[in-house]
C-alpha positions in Angstrom: 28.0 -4.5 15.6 29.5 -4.2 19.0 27.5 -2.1 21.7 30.3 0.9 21.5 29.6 1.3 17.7 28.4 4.7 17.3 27.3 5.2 13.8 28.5 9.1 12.3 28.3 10.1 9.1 29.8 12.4 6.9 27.3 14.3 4.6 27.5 14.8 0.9 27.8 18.8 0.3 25.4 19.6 -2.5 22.7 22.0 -2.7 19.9 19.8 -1.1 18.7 21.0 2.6 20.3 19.3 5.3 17.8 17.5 6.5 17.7 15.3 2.9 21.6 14.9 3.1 21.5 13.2 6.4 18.4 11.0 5.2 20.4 9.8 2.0 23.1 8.9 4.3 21.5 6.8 6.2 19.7 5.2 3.3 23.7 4.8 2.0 24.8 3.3 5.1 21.7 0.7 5.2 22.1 -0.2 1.9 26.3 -0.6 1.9 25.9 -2.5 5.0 27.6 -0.3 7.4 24.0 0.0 9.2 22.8 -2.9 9.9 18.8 -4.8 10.8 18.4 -3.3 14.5 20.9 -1.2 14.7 20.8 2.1 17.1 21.3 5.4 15.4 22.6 8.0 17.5 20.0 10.3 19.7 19.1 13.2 17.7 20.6 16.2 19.6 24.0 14.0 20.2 23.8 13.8 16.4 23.5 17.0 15.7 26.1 18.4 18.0 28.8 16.0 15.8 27.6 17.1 12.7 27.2 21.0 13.9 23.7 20.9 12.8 20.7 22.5 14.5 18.9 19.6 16.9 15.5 20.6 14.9 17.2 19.5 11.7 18.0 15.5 12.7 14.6 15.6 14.2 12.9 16.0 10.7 15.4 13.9 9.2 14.4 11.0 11.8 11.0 11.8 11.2 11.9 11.2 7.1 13.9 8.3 7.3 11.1 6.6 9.4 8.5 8.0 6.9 10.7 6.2 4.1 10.8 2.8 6.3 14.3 3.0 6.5 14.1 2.9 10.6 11.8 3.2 13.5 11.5 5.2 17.0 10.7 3.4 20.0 9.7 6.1 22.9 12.3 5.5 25.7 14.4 3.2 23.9 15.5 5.2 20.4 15.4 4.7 16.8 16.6 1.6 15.0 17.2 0.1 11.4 14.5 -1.8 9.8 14.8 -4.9 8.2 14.1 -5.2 4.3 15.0 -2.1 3.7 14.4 -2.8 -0.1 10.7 -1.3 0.6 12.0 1.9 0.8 12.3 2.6 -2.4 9.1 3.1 -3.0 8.6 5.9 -0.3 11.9 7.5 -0.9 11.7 11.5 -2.9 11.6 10.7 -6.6 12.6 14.8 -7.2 15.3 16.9 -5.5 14.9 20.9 -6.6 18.0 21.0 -9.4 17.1 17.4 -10.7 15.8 16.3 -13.8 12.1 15.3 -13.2 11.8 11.5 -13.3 8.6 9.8 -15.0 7.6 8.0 -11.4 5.5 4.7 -12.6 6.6 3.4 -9.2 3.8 4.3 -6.7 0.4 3.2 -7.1 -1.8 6.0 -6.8 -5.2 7.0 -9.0 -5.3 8.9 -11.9 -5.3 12.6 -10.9 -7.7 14.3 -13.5 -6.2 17.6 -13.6 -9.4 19.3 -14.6 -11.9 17.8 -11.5 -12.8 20.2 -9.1 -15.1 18.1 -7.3 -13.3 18.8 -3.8 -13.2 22.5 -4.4 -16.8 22.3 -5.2 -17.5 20.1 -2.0 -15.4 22.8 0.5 -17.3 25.7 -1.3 -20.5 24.3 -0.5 -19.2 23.5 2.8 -18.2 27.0 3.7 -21.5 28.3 2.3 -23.4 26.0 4.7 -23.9 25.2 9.0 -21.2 22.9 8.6 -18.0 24.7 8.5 -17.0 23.8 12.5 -16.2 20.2 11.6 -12.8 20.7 12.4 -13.6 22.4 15.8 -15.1 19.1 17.2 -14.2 15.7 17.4 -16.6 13.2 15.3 -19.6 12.2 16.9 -22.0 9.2 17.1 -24.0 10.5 14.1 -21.4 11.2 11.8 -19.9 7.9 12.8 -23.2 6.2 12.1 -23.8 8.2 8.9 -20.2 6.5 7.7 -20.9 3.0 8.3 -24.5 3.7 6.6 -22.8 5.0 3.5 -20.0 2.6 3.7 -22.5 -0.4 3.6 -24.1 1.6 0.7 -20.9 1.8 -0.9 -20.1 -1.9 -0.6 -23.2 -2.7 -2.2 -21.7 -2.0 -5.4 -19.2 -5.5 -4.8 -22.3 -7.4 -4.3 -22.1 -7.4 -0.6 -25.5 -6.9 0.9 -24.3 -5.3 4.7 -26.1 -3.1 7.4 -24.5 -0.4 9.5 -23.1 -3.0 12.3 -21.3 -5.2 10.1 -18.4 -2.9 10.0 -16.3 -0.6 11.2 -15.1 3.0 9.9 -11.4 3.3 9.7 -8.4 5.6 8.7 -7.3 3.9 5.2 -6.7 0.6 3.9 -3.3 0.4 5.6 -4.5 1.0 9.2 -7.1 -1.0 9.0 -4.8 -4.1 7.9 -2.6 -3.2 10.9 -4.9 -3.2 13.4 -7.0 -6.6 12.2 -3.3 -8.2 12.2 -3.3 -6.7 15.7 -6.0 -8.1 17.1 -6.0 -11.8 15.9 -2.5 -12.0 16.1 0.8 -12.1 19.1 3.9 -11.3 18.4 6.3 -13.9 16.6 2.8 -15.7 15.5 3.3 -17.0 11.5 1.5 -15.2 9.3 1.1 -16.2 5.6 0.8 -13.8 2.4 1.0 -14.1 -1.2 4.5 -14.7 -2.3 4.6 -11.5 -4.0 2.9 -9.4 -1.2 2.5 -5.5 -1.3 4.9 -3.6 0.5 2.3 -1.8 3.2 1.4 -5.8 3.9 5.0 -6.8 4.6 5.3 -3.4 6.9 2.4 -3.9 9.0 3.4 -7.5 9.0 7.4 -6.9 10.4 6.5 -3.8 12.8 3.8 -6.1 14.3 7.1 -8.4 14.8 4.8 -11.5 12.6 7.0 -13.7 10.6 5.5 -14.0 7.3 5.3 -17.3 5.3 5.2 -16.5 1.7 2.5 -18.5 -0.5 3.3 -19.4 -4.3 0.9 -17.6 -7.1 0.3 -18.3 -10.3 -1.7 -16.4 -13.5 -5.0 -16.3 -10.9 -2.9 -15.3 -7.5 -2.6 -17.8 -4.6 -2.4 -21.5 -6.0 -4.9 -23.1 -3.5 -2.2 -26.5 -2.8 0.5 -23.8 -1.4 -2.0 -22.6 1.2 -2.8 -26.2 2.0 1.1 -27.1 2.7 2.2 -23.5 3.6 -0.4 -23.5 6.8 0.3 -27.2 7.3 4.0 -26.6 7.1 4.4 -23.5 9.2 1.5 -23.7 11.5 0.0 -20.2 10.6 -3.7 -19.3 10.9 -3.8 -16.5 9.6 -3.9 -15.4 5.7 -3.1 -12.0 4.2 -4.6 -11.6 0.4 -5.5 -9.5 -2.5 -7.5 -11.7 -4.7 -8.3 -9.3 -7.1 -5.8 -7.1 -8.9 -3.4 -8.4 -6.9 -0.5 -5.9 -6.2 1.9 -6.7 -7.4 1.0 -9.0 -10.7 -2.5 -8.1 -11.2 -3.9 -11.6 -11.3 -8.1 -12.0 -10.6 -9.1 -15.1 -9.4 -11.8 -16.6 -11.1 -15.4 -18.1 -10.1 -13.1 -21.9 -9.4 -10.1 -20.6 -7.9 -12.1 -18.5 -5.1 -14.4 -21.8 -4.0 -10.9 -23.7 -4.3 -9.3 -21.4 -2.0 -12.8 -21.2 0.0 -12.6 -25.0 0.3 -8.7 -24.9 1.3 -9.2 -22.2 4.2 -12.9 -24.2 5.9 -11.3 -27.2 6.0 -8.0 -25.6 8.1 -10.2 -23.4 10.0 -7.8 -20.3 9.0 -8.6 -17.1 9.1 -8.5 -14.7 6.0 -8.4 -11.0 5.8 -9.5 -10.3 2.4 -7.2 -6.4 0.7 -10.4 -5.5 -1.8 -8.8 -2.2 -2.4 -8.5 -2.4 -6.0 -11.6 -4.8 -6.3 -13.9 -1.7 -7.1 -11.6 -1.4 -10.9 -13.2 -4.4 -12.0 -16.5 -6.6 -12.1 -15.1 -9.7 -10.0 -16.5 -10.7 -6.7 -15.0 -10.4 -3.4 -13.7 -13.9 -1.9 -15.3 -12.4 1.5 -18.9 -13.9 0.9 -17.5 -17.6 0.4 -15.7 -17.3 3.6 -18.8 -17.0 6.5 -17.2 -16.0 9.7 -13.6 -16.8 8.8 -12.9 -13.8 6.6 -12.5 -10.2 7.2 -12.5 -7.7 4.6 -10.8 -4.2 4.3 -11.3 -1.7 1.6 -11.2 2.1 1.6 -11.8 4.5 -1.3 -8.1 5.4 -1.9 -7.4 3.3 -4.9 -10.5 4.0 -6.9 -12.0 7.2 -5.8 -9.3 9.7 -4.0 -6.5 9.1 -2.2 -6.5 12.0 0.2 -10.0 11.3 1.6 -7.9 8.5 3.6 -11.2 6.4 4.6 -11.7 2.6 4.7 -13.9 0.1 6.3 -13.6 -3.2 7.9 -16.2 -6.0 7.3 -16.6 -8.8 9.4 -19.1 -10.8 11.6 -19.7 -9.0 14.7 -18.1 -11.7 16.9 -14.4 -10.9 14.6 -15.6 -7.3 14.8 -15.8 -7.2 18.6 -12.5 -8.8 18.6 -11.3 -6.0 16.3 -12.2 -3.2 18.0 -14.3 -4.0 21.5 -15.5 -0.7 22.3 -15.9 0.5 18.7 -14.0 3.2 18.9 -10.2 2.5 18.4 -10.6 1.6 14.9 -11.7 5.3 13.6 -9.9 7.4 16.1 -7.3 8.5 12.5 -10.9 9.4 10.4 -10.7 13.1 9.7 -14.3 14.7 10.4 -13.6 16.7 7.5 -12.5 14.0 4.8 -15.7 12.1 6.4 -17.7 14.5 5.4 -16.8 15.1 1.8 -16.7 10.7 1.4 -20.6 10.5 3.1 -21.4 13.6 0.6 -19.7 12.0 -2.3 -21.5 8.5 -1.8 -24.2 10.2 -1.3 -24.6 12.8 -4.8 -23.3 10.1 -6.8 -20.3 11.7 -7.5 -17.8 8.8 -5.7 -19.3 6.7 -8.5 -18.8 9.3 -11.5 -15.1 9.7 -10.2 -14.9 5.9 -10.2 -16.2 5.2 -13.4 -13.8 8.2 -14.7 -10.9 6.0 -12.9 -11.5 3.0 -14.4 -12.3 4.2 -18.1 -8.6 6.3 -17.2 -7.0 2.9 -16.5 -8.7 0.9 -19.3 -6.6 3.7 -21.8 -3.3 3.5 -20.0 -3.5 -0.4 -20.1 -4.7 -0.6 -24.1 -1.4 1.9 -24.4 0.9 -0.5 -21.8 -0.4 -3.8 -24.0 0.6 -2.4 -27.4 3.7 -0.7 -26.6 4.9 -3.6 -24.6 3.2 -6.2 -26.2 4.2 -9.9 -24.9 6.3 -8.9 -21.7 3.1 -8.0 -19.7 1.5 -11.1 -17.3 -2.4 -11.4 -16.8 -2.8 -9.0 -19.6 -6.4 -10.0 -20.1 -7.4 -7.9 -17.1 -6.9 -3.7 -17.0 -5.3 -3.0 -14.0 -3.7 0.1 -12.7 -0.5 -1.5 -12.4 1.6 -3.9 -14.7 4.2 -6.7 -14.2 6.5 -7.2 -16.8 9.0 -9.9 -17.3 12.5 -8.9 -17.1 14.6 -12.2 -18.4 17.7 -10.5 -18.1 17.3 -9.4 -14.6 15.3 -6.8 -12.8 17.5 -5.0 -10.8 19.7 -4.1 -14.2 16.2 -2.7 -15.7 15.6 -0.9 -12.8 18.7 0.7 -12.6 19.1 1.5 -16.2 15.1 2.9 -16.5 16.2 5.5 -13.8 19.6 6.4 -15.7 17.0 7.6 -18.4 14.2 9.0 -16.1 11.9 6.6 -15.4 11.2 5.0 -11.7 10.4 1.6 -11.4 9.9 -1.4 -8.7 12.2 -4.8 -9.2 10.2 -8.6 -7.8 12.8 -8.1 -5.2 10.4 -5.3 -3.2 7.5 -7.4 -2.9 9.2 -11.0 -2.2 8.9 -13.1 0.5 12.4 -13.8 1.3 14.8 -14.4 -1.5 13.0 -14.8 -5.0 14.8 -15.4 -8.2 11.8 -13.7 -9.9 12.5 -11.2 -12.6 10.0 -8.6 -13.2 9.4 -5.5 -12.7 6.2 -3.5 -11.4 5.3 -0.6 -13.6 2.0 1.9 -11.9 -0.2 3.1 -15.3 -1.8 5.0 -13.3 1.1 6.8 -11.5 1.7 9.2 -14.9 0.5 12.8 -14.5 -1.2 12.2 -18.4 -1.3 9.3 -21.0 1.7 11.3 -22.6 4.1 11.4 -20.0 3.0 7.5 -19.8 4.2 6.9 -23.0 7.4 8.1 -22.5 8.2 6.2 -20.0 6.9 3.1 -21.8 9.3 3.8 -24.6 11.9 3.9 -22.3 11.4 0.5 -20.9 10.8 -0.8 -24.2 13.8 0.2 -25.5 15.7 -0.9 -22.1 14.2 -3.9 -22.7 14.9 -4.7 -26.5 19.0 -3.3 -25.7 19.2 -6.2 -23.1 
């Protein structure tokens, strides 16, 4: 667009707050085209003055739009459109007040057992105790050192055997990705992921401004030949996986396929930074240990123990480590002294592991239920997994779209491609349903999408 294009839109009036109408239309324009990849959107207060709104009210719908990955603020410069803006789909409101409730099976989140009070009881006994100024101070060295110490702990149950200096605490899976990618790589460097890569990965991956080289999968995730000519072919060092319940197909690689890829990375010298947050759901080994000092691995306990507690470590040798963070300190300035607290407690009373084991006999149910009602559509169906991917031969996009006319949300191939993919499946999360019963209906909704087609 020309540098005079100024971009104002006219807002649908319904009974949503303002705020949400101005969100959806730039989500409209994005998507019809009339907003295009880098494109300026008007300062906020200018905004508001044309639209006779109050300045407060563009500023939280900025701030919504960028929390939906529809577009980005630069301080000094503005805000912008985002490129594949497909990935917002996953972050946009599934429920307006007035709307039919949808059945969301697009987000991957844990179970939520209705009837745990595990965090009540942990802030009871919090209150009732010395500790209650947590939030009053920033963390210190002790508690910092009492997270790596149950971290390592922690870890132990994926069969790695670490100490306390072997890695670093950290705010979350996703930061932790970010800043690793960060650190090892510069801006316009190649970076290769799976072909079907997790939206988070592609996000840190584009704001980092790292063009992404997409590796093919099969049945057991990355097919170790495509790394060999991918890296060759694009000159990228660096690899971005999920080995095990790979987001979004579910694949686990097996015993061969991890010293195969193993053997493909050694002999390139690449670098691997291992996503093991699912890994904790199942009895496979990390790649990490097969790796030496060219892996790093990230893992947190939002997938398998709560997602609130927003904690994750990052494992590596301390020569990567040092590169990661130098001074040890950047990497845990987001850890909340309070959800750091309740994690080192919950390692510690055993009840992180009671809340796991509850998660994965949860997901072990919701997949027997996914495999009967949908029966041959489901890849790697040997292996529960919080989230499914199910052949679409007539397209996924008209799935999509006709699941949602009847209630149910969920994710087309098309979100977690590397460029343009002619894959047809869709992503259904088991674990997204507020009970096995609302999961079933959504089920029967996409089966009987499926057997209309």
């Amino acid at each position: 667009m020309g540098s005079n294009f100024v971009w104002i839109p006219q807002l649908v009036d319904d009974d949503q707050p303002r705020y949400l109408a101005l969100v959806d239309a730039i989500g409209n324009a994005i998507e019809s085209g009339v907003l295009k990849v880098g494109d300026r959107l008007p300062p906020q207060r200018r905004l508001a003055w044309k639209l006779g709104l109050n300045p407060s009210t563009t500023q939280q719908a900025y701030r919504e739009a960028a929390a939906r990955h529809l577009v980005a603020g630069e301080v000094g410069r503005g805000t912008y459109v985002l490129a594949g803006s497909k990935e917002a789909t996953l972050f946009r409101l599934k429920h307006c007040e007035g709307q039919t409730r949808l059945i969301d099976l697009s987000t991957n989140v844990p179970v939520a057992d209705p009837h745990n009070h595990d965090l009540h009881d942990s802030l009871r006994r919090l209150l009732q105790g010395h500790d209650h100024g947590l939030l009053d101070h920033y963390l210190g060295p002790e508690q910092l050192l009492l997270g790596r110490i149950r971290g390592a702990h922690w870890l132990g149950n994926r069969g790695l055997a670490l100490s306390a200096d072997q890695l670093l605490l950290c705010g979350g899976a996703q930061q932790a990705l970010a800043l690793v990618l960060q650190s090892f790589c510069q801006a316009g460097e190649p970076v290769m992921l799976e072909a079907l890569t997790a939206p988070g990965i592609k996000a840190a991956c584009r704001q980092l401004r790292l063009p992404v080289h997409g590796v093919a999968l099969d049945n057991q995730g990355l097919r170790p030949d495509d790394l060999d000519r991918v890296a060759r072919a694009s000159g990228a060092r660096v690899l971005v996986t999920t080995p095990t319940l790979h987001n979004p197909t579910g694949a686990c690689m097996d015993d061969a396929r991890r010293e195969a890829i193993a053997g493909v990375v050694k002999r390139l010298g690449l670098l691997v930074i291992e996503d093991d947050v699912y890994g904790a759901l199942t009895d496979r080994p990390p790649l990490y240990p097969l790796l030496g000092d060219q892996g790093i691995y990230i893992s947190s306990l939002s997938k398998t123990v709560a997602a609130g507690l927003r904690l994750g470590w990052i494992v590596g040798s301390a020569k990567l480590l040092s590169q990661v963070d130098p001074h040890a300190q950047a990497s845990h300035w987001p850890v909340s002294p309070l959800g750091l607290h309740v994690a080192c407690q919950w390692i510690d009373d055993g009840t992180a592991a009671r809340r796991l084991a509850w998660q994965r006999a949860e997901i072990c149910e919701r997949w027997r239920l996914a495999r009967r009602l949908l029966a041959g559509g489901l890849h790697n169906a040997g292996q529960a997994s919080p989230h499914a991917w199910l052949g679409t031969p007539q397209g996924a996009e008209a799935v999509v779209k006709q699941c949602r006319e009847q209630g149910v949300e969920v994710v087309p191939a098309s979100v977690f491609a590397i460029g343009a993919s002619e894959v047809q499946a869709v992503r259904i999360s088991l674990s997204a349903a507020g009970s096995r019963a609302e999961l079933k209906r959504g089920l029967e909704v996409i089966r009987q999408v499926l057997s209309a087609q």
